[in-house]
C-alpha positions in Angstrom: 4.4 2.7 17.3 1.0 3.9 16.6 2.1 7.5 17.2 3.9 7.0 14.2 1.1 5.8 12.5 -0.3 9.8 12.9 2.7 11.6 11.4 2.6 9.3 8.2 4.5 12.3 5.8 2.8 12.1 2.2 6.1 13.0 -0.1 5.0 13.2 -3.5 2.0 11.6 -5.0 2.7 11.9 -8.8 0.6 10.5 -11.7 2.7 9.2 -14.4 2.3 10.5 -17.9 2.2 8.0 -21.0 3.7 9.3 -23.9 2.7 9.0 -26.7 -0.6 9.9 -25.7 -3.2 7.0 -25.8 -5.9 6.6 -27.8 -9.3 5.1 -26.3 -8.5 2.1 -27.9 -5.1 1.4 -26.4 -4.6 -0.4 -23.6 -2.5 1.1 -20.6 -0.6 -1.3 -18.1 -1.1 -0.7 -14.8 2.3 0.9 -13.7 1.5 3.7 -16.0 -1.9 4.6 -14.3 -0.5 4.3 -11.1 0.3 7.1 -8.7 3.5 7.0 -6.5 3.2 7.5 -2.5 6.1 8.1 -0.2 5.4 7.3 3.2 7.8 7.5 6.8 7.4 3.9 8.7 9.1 2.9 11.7 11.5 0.5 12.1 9.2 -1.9 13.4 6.9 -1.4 10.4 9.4 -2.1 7.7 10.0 -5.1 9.6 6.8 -6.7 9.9 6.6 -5.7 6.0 9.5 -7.4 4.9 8.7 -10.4 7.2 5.3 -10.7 5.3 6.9 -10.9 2.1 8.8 -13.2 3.2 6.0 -15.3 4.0 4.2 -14.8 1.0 7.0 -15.5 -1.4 8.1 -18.9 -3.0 11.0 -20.1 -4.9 9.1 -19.6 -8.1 8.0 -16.0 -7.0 8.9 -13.3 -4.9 6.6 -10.9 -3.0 7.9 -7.0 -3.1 7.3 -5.4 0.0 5.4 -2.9 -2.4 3.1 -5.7 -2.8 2.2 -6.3 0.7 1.1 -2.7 0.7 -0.6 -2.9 -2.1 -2.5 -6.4 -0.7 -3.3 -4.6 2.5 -4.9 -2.0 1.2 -7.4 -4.6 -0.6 -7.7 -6.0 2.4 -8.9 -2.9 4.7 -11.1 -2.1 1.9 -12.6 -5.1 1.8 -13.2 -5.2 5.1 -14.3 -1.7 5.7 -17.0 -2.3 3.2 -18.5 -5.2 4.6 -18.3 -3.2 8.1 -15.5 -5.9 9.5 -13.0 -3.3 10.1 -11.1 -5.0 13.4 -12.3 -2.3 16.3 -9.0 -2.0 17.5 -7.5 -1.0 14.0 -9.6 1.9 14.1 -9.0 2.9 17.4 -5.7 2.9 16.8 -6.0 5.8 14.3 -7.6 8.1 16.9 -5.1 7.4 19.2 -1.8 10.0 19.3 
């Protein structure tokens, strides 16, 4: 699985244009300042994703798999800030 996790293909990474153009006083949402990435994931990946949304979803709302992606991102961030990166996370990314 984590050889996978070395031949991640980037696809496209597009930033989307807002048309009209915006002044500095209008607002933009986020979906138009966001940039698109297309990633391979194994089986087992798109898995544990769509088990996480899952879990994270209620009646009242439910949680795109986009949005656990998005979350865990924070979340290494976060962590790799405060320098509580899990050691084996970041061996894994050395291993082939």
């Amino acid at each position: 699985m984590l050889k996978h996790l070395r031949r991640l293909h980037i696809a496209r990474t597009a930033v989307r244009r807002v048309w009209p153009r915006q002044t500095e006083g209008d607002q933009v949402s986020k979906r138009e300042k966001s940039k698109r990435l297309q990633v391979v994931i194994t089986e087992e990946q798109d898995s544990i994703l769509t088990k996480t949304a899952y879990q994270l979803s209620n009646p009242e709302r439910l949680v795109s798999k986009s949005e656990v992606v998005r979350l865990g991102i924070e979340m290494l961030n976060r962590a790799a800030e405060k320098g509580e990166l899990d050691p084996e996370i970041v061996k894994a990314l050395y291993e082939g």
